[in-house]
DODOFI-276307 format. One record per residue (C-alpha): residue number from 1; x, y, z. Coordinates in pm, 1 decimal. Layout:
DODOFI-276307
ATOM   drenlum       east      north         up
ATOM       NUM          X          Y          Z
...
//
This chain:
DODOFI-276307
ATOM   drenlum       east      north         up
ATOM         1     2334.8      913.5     1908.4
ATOM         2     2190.8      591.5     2139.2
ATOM         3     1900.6      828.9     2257.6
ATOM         4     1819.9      973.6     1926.5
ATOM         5     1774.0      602.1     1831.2
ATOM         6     1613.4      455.4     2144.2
ATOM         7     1365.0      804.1     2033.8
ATOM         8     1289.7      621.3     1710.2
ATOM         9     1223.8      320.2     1830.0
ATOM        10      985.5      441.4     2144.4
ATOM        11      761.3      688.0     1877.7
ATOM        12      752.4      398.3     1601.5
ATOM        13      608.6      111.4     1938.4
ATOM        14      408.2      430.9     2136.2
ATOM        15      317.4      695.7     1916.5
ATOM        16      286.8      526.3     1570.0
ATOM        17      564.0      813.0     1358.0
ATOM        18      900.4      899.7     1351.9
ATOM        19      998.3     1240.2     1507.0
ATOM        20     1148.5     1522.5     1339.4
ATOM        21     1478.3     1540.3     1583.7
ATOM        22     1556.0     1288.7     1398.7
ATOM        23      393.5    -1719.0    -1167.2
ATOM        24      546.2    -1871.4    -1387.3
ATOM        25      881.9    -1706.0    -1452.1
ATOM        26      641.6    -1434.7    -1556.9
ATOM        27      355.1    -1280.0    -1632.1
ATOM        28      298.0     -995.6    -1845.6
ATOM        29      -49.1     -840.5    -1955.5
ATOM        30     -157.3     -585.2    -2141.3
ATOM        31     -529.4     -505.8    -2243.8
ATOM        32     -845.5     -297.2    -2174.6
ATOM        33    -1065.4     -451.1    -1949.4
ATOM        34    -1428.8     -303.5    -1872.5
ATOM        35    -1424.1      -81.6    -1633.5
ATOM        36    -1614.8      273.4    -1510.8
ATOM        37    -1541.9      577.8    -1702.5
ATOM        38    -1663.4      831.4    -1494.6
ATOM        39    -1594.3     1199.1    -1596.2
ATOM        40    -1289.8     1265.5    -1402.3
ATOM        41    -1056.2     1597.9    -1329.8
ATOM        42     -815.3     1649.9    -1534.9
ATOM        43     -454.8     1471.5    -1404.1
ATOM        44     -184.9     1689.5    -1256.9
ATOM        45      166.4     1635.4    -1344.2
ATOM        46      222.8     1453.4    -1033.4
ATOM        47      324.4     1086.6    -1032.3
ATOM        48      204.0      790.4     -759.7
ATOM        49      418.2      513.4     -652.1
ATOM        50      252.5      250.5     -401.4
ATOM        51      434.5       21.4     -236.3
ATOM        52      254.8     -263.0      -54.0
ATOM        53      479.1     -442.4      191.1
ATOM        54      277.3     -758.2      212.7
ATOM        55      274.3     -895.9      569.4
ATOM        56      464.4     -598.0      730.0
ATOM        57      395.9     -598.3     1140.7
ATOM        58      548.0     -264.4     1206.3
ATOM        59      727.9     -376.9     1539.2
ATOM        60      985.0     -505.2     1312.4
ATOM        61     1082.0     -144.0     1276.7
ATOM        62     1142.8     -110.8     1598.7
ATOM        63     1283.0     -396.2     1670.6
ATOM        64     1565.6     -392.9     1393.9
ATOM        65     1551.5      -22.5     1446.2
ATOM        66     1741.5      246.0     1141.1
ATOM        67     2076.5      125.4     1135.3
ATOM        68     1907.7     -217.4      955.8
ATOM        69     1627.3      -27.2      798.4
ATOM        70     1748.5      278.1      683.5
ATOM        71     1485.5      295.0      368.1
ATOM        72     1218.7      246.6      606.4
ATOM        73     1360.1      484.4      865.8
ATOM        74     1378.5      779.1      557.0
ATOM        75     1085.0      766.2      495.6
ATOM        76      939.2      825.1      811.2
ATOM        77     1225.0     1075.9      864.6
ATOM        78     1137.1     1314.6      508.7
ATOM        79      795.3     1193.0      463.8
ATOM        80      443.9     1177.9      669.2
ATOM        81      333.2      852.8      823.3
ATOM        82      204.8      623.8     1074.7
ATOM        83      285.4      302.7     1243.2
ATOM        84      -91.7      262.9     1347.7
ATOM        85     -253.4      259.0     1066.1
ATOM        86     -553.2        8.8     1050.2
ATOM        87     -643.4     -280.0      803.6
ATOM        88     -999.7     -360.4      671.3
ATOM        89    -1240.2     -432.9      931.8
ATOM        90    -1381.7     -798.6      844.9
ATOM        91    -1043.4     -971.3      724.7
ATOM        92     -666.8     -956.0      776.8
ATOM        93     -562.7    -1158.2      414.4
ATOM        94     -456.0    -1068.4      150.3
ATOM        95     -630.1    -1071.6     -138.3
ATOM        96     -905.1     -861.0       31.2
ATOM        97     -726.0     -594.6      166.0
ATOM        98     -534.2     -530.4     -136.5
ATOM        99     -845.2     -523.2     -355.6
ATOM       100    -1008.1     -260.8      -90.2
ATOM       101     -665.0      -33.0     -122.0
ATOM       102     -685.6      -13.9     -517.1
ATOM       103    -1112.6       68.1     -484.7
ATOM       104    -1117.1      263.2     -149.8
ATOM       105    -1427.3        8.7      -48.5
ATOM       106    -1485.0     -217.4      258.5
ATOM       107    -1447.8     -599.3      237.1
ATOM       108    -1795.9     -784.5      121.9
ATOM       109    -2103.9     -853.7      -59.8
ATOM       110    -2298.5     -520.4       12.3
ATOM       111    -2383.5     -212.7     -225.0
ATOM       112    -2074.2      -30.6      -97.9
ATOM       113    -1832.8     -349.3      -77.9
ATOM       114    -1575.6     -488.1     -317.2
ATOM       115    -1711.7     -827.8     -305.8
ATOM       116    -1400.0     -998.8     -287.5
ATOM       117    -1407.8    -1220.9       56.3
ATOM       118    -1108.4    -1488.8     -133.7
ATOM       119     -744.6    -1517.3     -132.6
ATOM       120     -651.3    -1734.6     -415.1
ATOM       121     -622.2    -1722.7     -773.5
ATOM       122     -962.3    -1797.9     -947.8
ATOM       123     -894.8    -1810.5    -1330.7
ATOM       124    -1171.8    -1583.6    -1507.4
ATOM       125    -1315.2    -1408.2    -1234.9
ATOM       126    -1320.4    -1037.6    -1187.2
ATOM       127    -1436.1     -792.7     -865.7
ATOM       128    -1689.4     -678.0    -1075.6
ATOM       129    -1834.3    -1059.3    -1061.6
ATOM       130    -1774.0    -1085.9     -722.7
ATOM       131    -1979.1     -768.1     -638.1
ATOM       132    -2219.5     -847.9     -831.3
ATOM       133    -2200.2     -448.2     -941.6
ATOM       134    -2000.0     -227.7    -1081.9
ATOM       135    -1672.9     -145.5     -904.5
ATOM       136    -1411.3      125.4     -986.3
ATOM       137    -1063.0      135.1     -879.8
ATOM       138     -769.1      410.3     -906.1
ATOM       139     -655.2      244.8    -1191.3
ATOM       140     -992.4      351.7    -1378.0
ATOM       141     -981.5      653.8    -1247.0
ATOM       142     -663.0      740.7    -1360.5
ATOM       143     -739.7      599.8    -1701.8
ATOM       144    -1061.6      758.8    -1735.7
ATOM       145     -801.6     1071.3    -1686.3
ATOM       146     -552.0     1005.1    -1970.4
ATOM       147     -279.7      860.6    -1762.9
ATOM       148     -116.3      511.0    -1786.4
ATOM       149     -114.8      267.4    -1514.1
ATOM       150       91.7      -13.7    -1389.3
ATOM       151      117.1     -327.7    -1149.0
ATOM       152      360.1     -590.8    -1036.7
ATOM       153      336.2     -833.1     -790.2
ATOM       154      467.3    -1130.5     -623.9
ATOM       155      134.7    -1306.2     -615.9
ATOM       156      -20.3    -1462.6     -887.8
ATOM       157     -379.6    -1382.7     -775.2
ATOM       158     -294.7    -1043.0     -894.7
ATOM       159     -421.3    -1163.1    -1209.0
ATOM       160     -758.2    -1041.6    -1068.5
ATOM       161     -689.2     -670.1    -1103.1
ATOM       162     -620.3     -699.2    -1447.7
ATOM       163     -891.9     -868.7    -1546.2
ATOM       164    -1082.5     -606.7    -1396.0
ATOM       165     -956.2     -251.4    -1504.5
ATOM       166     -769.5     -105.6    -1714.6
ATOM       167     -415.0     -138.8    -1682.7
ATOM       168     -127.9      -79.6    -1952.1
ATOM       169      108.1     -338.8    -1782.8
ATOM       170       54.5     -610.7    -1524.2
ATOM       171      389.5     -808.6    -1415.7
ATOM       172      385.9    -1126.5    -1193.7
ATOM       173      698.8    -1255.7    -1083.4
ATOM       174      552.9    -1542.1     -834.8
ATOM       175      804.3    -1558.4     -517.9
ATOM       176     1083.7    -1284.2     -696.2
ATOM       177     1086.4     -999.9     -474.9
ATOM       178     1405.8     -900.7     -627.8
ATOM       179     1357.3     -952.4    -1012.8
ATOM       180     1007.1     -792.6     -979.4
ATOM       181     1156.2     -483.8     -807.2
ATOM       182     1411.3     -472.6    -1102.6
ATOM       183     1164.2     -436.2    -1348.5
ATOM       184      958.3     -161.1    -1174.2
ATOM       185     1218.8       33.1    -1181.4
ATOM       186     1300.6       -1.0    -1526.5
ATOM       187      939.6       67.7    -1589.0
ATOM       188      897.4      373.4    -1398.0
ATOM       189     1192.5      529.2    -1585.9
ATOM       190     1101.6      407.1    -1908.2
ATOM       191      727.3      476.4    -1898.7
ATOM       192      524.4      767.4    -1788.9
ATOM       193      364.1      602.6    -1570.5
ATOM       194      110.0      807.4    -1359.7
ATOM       195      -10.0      536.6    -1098.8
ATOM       196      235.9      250.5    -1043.6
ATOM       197      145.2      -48.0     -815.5
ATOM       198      390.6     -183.2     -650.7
ATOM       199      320.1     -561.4     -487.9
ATOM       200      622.5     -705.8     -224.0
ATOM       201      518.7    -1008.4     -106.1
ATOM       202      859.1    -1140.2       82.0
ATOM       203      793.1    -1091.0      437.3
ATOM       204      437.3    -1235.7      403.3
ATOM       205      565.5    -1585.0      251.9
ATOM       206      850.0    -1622.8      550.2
ATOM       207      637.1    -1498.8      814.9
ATOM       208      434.3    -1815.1      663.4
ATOM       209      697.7    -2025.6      668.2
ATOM       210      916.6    -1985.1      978.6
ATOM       211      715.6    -1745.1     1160.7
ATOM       212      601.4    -1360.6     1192.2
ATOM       213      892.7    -1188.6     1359.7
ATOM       214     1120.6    -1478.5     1402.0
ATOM       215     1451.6    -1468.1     1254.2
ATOM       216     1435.0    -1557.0      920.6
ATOM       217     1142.0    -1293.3      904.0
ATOM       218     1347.1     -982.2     1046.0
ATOM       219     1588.2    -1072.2      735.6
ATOM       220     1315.6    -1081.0      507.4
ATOM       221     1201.3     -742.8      630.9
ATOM       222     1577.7     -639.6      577.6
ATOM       223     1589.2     -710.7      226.2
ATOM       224     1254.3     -528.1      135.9
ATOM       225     1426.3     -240.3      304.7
ATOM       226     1700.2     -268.4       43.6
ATOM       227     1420.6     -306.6     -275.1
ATOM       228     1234.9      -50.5     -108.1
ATOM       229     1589.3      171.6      -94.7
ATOM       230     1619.9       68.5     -488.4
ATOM       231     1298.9      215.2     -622.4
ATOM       232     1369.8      539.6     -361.9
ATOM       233     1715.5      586.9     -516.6
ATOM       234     1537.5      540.5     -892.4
ATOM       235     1296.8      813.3     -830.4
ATOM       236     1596.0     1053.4     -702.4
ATOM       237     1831.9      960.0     -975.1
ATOM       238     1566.5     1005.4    -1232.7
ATOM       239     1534.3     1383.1    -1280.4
ATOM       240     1164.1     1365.2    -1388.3
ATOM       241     1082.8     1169.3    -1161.5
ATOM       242     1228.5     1308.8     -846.3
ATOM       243     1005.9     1647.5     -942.1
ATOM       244      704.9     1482.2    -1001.1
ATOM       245      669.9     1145.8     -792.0
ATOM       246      493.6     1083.4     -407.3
ATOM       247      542.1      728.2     -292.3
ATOM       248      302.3      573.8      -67.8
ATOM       249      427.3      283.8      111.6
ATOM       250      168.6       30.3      327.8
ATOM       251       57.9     -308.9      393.3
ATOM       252     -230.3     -561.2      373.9
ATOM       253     -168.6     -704.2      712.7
ATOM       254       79.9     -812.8      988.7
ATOM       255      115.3    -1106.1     1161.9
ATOM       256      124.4    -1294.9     1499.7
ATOM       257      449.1    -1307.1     1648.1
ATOM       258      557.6    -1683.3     1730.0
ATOM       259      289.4    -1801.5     1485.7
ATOM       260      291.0    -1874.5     1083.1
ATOM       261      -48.8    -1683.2     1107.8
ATOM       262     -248.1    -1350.5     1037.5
ATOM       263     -611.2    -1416.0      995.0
ATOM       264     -753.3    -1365.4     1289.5
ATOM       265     -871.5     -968.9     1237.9
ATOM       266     -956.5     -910.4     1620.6
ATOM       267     -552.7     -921.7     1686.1
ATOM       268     -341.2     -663.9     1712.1
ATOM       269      -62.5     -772.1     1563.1
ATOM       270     -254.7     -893.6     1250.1
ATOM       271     -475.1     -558.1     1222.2
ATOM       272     -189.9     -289.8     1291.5
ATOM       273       -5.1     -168.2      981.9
ATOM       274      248.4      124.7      877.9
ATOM       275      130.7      369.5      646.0
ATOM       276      374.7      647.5      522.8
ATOM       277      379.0      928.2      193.6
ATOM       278      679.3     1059.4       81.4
ATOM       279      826.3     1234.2     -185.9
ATOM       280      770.0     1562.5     -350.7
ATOM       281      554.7     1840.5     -197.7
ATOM       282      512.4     1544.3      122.6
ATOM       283      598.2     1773.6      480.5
ATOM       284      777.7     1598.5      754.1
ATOM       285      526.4     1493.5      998.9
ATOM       286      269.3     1227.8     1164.3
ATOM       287      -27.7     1190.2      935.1
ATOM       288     -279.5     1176.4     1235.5
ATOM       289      -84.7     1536.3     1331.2
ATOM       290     -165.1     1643.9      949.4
ATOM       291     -487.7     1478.6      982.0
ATOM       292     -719.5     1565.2     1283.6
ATOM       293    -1012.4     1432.9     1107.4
ATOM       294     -920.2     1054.3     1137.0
ATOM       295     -841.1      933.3     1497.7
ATOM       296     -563.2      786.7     1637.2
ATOM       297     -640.5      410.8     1739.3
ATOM       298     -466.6      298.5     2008.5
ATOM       299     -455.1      -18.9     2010.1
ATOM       300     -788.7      -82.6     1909.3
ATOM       301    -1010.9     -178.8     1657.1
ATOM       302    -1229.5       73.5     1483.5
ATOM       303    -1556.8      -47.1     1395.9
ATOM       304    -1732.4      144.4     1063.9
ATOM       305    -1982.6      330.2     1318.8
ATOM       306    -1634.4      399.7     1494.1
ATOM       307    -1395.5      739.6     1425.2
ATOM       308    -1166.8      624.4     1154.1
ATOM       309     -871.9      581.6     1176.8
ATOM       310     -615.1      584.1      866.7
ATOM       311     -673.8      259.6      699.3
ATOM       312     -471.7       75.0      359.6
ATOM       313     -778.5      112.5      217.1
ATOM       314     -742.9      496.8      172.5
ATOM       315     -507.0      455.0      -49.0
ATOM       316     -696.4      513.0     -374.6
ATOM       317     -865.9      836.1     -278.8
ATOM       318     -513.3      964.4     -137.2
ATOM       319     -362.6      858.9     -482.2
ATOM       320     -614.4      999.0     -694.5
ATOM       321     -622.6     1336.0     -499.6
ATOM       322     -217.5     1344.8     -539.6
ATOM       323     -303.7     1326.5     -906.1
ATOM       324     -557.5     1598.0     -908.3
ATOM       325     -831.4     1357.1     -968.6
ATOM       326    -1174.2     1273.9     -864.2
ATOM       327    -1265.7     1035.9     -575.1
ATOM       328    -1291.1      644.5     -667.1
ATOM       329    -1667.5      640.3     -774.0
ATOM       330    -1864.2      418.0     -532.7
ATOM       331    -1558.3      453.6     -258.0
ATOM       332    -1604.9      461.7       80.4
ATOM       333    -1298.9      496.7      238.7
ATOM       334    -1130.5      897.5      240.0
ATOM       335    -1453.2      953.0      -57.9
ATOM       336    -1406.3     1306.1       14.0
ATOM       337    -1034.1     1294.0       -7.9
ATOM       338    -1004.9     1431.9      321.9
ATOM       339     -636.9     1257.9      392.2
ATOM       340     -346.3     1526.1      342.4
ATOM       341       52.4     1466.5      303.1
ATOM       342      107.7     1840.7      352.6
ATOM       343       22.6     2126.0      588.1
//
């Protein structure tokens, strides 16, 4: 039992998967807002859950290993994934990153960028403003696809999304990991919801706090493990949704160990992230094993003239090929929805 274990913990540090031996109170929001409605295919019957871990530096795995993680640790186990996965190039915040998962397009100002280079709340603006262009997300895509969307988050700035798509519910629950995690379950079971967001932003305000990978932080990254573990067990109690859901779980960024910081993108620590699928139809594997067109990393940092590597930002392209839709117009991350979950 100790090797299988000390096995875990050596693939999650070396080779990035686990092996197969192994607001205010609140905020709630509901309205159209303009977005791109590109002809799209016509949805599947599959469901996406995404899961953002804000602030998640995947040597916490290893170092609190899957007798304190055992969410986590299933996931990797059952599903396809990657502790080397890659933020955005240019920044290591949040705000950013987050906005390039939902559109599949780089941080920036340019044609093919998102446009949002911030990471605060700015009342009234939208990423179509900051772009200065048109920008379409997954939650457009679905929409322009006749399914119903959702996001909650921990992070007022949130706000931004839905003032800029489409989305049938938006839930901030500043700071309330828990309560937040409550409700999305409750949604999820109540609603047939066919692209859920899913914003966790625990880790991230400790690591700020007392420190990325201190004490305090390790127990932060426990209890996501348990919230995480809640919305798992919903989707397998929930007979629906246990045939029809794939949850993809990732984050915007890690963070220095020792330090209350992440923003320096040239660091390791702040650049590496986990990225893992699981759920139905999702094989047991390493998605750079699944995936020979995007190259392992290392420990470096991939350039755009670079091989790519798997990034958060291919998140939107993965979801919306799940869901038997169209690539993210204007994407330029996975546009071809190269990235597979299954052999």
């Amino acid at each position: 039992m100790a090797a299988l274990v000390l096995a875990l913990v050596l693939a999650l540090l070396v080779g990035g998967t686990v092996p197969r031996a192994e607001g205010p109170p609140g905020h709630d929001t509901r309205h159209d807002a303009p977005y791109d409605a590109t002809p799209v295919a016509a949805l599947n019957q599959k469901r996406v859950v995404a899961i953002s871990l804000d602030g998640l530096n995947p040597d916490a795995l290893a170092k609190l290993g899957p007798a304190r993680l055992p969410h986590l640790f299933q996931l990797f186990r059952q599903g396809a994934g990657t502790t080397n996965a890659r933020t955005q190039v240019e920044m290591t915040v949040t705000l950013p990153n987050h906005t390039s998962m939902v559109t599949g397009r780089p941080i920036g100002v340019a044609d093919d960028a998102h446009g949002v280079t911030w990471n605060s709340e700015r009342a009234g603006t939208t990423v179509q403003g900051a772009a200065g262009h048109s920008v379409s997300s997954v939650f457009s895509v679905v929409r322009a696809g006749g399914g119903r969307t959702a996001l909650f988050s921990t992070k007022s700035k949130f706000r931004l999304f839905a003032r800029s798509w489409p989305i049938d519910r938006t839930i901030i629950r500043e700071g309330d990991d828990t309560t937040l995690t409550r409700l999305f379950r409750a949604d999820i079971v109540a609603n047939t919801r066919r692209f859920a967001f899913l914003h966790l932003g625990l880790a991230d305000v400790v690591g700020h706090s007392s420190g990325w990978m201190g004490s305090a932080y390790l127990k932060a990254v426990v209890r996501l493990d348990a919230l995480v573990g809640s919305v798992m067990a919903t989707i397998r109690d929930t007979d629906r949704l246990r045939r029809s859901t794939v949850v993809i779980v990732t984050s915007d960024h890690g963070g220095t160990p020792g330090t209350k910081s992440h923003e320096d993108p040239a660091r390791v620590e702040n650049y590496r992230i986990p990225f893992v699928v699981w759920g139905v139809g999702v094989d047991h594997a390493g998605l750079y094993t699944l995936n020979p067109d995007f190259r392992g990393p290392g420990t470096r940092r991939p350039g755009f003239a670079d091989p790519q590597p798997i990034r958060n930002g291919d998140l939107a392209n993965l979801a919306t090929r799940i869901l038997g839709l169209g690539p993210v117009p204007g994407s330029v991350w996975n546009p071809r929805q190269r990235l597979t979950w299954h052999r």
